[in-house]
N, C-alpha and C positions, 0 to 999 in steps of 0.2 A: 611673423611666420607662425602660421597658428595651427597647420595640422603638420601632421607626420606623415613622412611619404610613403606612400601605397604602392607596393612594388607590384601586385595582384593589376596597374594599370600599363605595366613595361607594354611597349607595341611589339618586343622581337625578341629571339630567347638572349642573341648577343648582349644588348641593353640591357633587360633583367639582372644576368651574371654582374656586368659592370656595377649597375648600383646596389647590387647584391652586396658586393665587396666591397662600398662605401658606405653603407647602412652598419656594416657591421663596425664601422669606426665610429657611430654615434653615441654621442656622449662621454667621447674620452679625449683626451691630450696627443697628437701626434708631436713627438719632437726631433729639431733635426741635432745629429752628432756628424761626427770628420773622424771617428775612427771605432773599433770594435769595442773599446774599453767605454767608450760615451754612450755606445748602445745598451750595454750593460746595464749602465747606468738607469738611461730610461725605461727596458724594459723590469728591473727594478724598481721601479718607482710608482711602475702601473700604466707606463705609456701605451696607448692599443696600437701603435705604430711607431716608427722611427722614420727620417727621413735623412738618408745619407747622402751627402757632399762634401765636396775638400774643405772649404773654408762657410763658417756660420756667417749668417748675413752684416754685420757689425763688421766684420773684418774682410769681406768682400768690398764695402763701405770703404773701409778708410786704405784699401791697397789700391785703389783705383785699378784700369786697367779693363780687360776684357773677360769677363766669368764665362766659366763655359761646363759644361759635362763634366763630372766628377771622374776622375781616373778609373778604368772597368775593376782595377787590382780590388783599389779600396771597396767598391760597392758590393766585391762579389766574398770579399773577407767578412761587411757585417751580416750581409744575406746567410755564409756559414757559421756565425758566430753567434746567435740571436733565433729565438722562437716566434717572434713575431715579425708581423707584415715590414718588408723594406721597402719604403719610395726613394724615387730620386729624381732629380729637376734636369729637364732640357730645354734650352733657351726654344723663343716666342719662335714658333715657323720653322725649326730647325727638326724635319721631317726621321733625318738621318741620324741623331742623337737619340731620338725617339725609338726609331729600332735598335741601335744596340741595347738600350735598356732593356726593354722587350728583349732581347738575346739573350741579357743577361738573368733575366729571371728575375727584376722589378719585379712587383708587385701592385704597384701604381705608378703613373708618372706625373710629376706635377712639370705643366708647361708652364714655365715658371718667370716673372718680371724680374727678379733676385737676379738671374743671369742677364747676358749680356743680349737684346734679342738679334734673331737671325733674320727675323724676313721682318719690312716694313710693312707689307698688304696684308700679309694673312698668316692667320693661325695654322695649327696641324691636322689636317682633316684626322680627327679623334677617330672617326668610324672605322676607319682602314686599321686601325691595331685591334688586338685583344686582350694586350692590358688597357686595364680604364684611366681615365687620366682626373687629375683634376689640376682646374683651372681657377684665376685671381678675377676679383672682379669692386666696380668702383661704385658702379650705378646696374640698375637693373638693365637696359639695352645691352651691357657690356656684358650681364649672366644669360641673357635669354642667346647673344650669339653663342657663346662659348657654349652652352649647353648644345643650340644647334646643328652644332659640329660635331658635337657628340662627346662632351665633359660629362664624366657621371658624379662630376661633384663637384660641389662650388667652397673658393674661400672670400671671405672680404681679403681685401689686397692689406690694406691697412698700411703702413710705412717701413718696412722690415730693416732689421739692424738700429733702430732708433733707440729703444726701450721707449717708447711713448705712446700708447694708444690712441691717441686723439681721432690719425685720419681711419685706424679701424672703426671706432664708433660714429664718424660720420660716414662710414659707408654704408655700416649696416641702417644706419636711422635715411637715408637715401634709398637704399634697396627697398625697405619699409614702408616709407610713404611712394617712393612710385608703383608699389604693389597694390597699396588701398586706391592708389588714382586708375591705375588699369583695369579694377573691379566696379570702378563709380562710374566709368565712361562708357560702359556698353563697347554693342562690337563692332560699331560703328567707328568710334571712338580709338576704338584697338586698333582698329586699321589704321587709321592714320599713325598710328606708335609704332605699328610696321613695318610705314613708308620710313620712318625718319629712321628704325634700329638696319633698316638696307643698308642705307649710305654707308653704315661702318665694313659693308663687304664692296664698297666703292672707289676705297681710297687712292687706288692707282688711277681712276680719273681724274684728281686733284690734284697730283704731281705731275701729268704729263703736259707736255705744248701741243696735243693733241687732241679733238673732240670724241673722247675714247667711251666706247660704249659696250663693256665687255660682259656678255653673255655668261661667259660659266668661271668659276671659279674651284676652287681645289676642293670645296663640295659638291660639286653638282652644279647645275643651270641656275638663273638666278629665281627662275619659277619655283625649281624644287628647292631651292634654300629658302627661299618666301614662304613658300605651303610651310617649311620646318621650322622656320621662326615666328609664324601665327599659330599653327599649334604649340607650341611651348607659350609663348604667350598665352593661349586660352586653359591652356593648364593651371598657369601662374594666379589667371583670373580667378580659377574656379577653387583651385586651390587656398588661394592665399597664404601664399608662399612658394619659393622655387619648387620648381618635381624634381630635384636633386638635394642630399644631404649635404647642407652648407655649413660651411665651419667658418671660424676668426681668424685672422692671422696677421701678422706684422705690429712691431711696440709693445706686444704683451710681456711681461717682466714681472709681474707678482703674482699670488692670490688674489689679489682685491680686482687685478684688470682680467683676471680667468673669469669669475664673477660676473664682472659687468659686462663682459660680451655673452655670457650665459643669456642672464638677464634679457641681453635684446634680442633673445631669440635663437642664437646661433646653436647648430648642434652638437659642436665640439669645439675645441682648440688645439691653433698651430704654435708653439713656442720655438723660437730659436735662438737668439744669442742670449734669448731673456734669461736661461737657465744656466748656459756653459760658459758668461761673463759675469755671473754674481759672484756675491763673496765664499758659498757654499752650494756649488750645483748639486749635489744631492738632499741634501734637504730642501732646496728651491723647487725641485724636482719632485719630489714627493709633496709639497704644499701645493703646487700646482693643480697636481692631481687631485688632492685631497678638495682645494675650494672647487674644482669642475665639477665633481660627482654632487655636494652639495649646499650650490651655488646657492640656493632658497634659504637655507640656513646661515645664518648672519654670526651666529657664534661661533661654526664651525670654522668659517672663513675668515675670522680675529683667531682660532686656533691656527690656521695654515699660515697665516698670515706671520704669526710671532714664530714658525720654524721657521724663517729664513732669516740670513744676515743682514749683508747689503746687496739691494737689487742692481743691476747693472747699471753703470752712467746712464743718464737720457739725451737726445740731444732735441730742439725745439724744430719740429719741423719746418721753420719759417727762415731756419738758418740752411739748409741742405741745399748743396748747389744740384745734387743727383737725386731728383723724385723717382724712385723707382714705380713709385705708384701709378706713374705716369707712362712707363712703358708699355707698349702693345698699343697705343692707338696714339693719336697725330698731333698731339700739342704742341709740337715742335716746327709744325707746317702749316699749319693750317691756325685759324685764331677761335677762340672760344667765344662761342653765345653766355653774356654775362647771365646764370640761373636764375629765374624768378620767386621772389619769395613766395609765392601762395602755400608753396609745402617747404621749402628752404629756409627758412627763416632762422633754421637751427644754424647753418653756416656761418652767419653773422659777418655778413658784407655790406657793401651800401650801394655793389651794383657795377662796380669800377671790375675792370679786369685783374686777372690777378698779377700781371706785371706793374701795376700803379706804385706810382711814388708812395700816397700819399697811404693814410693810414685807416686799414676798414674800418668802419662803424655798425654796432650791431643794430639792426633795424629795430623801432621800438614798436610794442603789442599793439596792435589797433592802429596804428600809422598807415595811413593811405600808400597804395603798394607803389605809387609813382614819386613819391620824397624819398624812395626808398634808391631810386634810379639817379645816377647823374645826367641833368639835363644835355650833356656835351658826350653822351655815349650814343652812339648811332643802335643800339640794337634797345635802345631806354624805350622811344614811343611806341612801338608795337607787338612785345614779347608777348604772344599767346602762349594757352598750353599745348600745340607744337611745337615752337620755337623754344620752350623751357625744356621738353623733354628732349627737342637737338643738341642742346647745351649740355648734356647729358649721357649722351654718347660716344664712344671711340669712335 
């Protein structure tokens, strides 16, 4: 992600305002609290935002059940309680949680995976509000919709409630190299990354028993969400990097993991159980903040680093029966194109799906990219790069 976005290119004054108000959260810490005394906290610590909900993602995690809109009492207590911006989360599609935020005087809304989601097919037509929302994302097909729709800000999804950043940094190192590939493929190229970022606005023709061929969707016709998602796309090209101010989020729990998503790029960070299940949230809190502002300095960040206690439990993403990461698009119906190494390699699969028995193996350097496939996977003999960047989509 290599420039900074240029708000002097907004196409409308609505859009401008929106990523006006997410610009202004570049390069700081948003964190989430469950009550006015948490907020404090953050914005003590230097947070440029807070993000209120009833329960942090860790313990949405292990209560099971159905998350949903945070009670209006609690949201509208930190909003009076706090100087700075409050966000808050409405599950995937759920149009109507959306606006009472908006009622209530959010500030942003993050449509959020952490929640429980409402709609299968499709997101929240963004355009239709005037808070700005921001949205989670896994792969670049899954930022150019969301942005589509009208996200004025992207996060990596990363695994939230974990303390483990693993799937944050392979989202952003994903987001990464399919950004260098939709710059190296022309727009010839593009277009075909188009065709295949559609299907994720297609998914009720996959569920139904019927040859369903639906025209418009909760944005618009599928002409005008196509025009909106090759321009965002040609943006991305010309850019190199999303036209939205993209932040980190999910597993982060120290200074050293603030850092490392700096590092790849990212232009803030989202912290949430990471701070309010360590040993010492306020000092966790302010080291957070401290390694964000200067993630380039390596001393600073062994100083942030030694203010904290114990960082909260981790748990190994390989054990989670509930991938939140995974919510908002069909892995549950539909089956996965195994990803091709030509830019994947960082994944460390050997090509098998990721329900397999047996145990991945990391591809070796220079190995010819078909040892890489098991001979017995139907999608092994002919993975182009369409069918890599399908395997890549919601």
């Amino acid at each position: 992600m290599t420039q900074r976005v240029d708000l002097g290119q907004m196409r409308h004054g609505t859009e401008l305002l929106k990523r006006g108000f997410a610009k202004m959260q570049e390069g700081g810490v948003i964190m989430d609290v469950v009550n006015a005394e948490e907020a404090h906290i953050a914005e003590d610590a230097g947070a440029v935002s807070v993000m209120a909900l009833e329960r942090v993602p860790a313990d949405i995690r292990s209560s099971g059940g159905v998350a949903r809109m945070s009670h209006p009492d609690m949201i509208k207590e930190i909003i009076e309680t706090t100087s700075i911006p409050v966000m808050a989360k409405a599950r995937i599609g759920h149009d109507e949680e959306a606006r009472v935020l908006e009622a209530l005087g959010a500030d942003m809304i993050d449509e959020s995976e952490v929640l429980t989601p409402a709609d299968p097919f499709f997101h929240i037509a963004k355009n239709n509000f005037t808070v700005p929302f921001v949205c989670g994302c896994t792969n670049l097909g899954e930022a150019v919709r969301r942005v589509a729709e009208g996200a004025a800000m992207m996060r990596t999804k990363g695994e939230a409630g974990t303390g483990n950043v693993v799937s944050a940094v392979q989202h952003s190192r994903l987001v990464e190299n399919e950004i260098s590939h939709a710059q190296s493929i022309g727009e010839e190229g593009r277009s075909e990354m188009v065709d295949i970022i559609m299907q994720g606005f297609q998914r009720i023709n996959k569920v139904s028993s019927f040859n369903l061929d639906p025209d418009s969707t909760p944005f618009g016709s599928m002409n005008e969400v196509r025009a909106e998602v090759s321009s965002v796309l040609e943006d991305v090209a010309r850019l190199g990097r999303l036209p939205v101010v993209t932040f980190s989020a999910g597993g982060i729990s120290t200074p050293a993991d603030a850092a490392l998503m700096m590092k790849h790029g990212m232009d803030g960070i989202f912290v949430g159980s990471g701070i309010f299940k360590s040993s010492d949230p306020i000092q966790t809190a302010e080291a957070i903040v401290l390694a964000t502002h200067h993630f380039e300095d390596p001393s600073v960040v062994a100083e942030a680093s030694a203010m904290i206690g114990e960082p909260m439990p981790g748990l190994e993403i390989e054990t989670l029966d509930i991938r939140m990461e995974e919510r908002g698009w069909e892995t549950h119906n539909f089956p996965r194109v195994v990803p091709n190494f030509r830019f994947l390699d960082f994944l460390g699969f050997d090509g098998r799906s990721s329900d397999s028995s047996s145990t991945p193996v990391p591809p070796r350097v220079n190995e010819p990219l078909s040892s890489n496939i098991s001979s017995n996977d139907p999608a092994s003999s002919s993975l182009s790069d369409g069918d890599l960047i399908a395997s890549l989509t919601d």
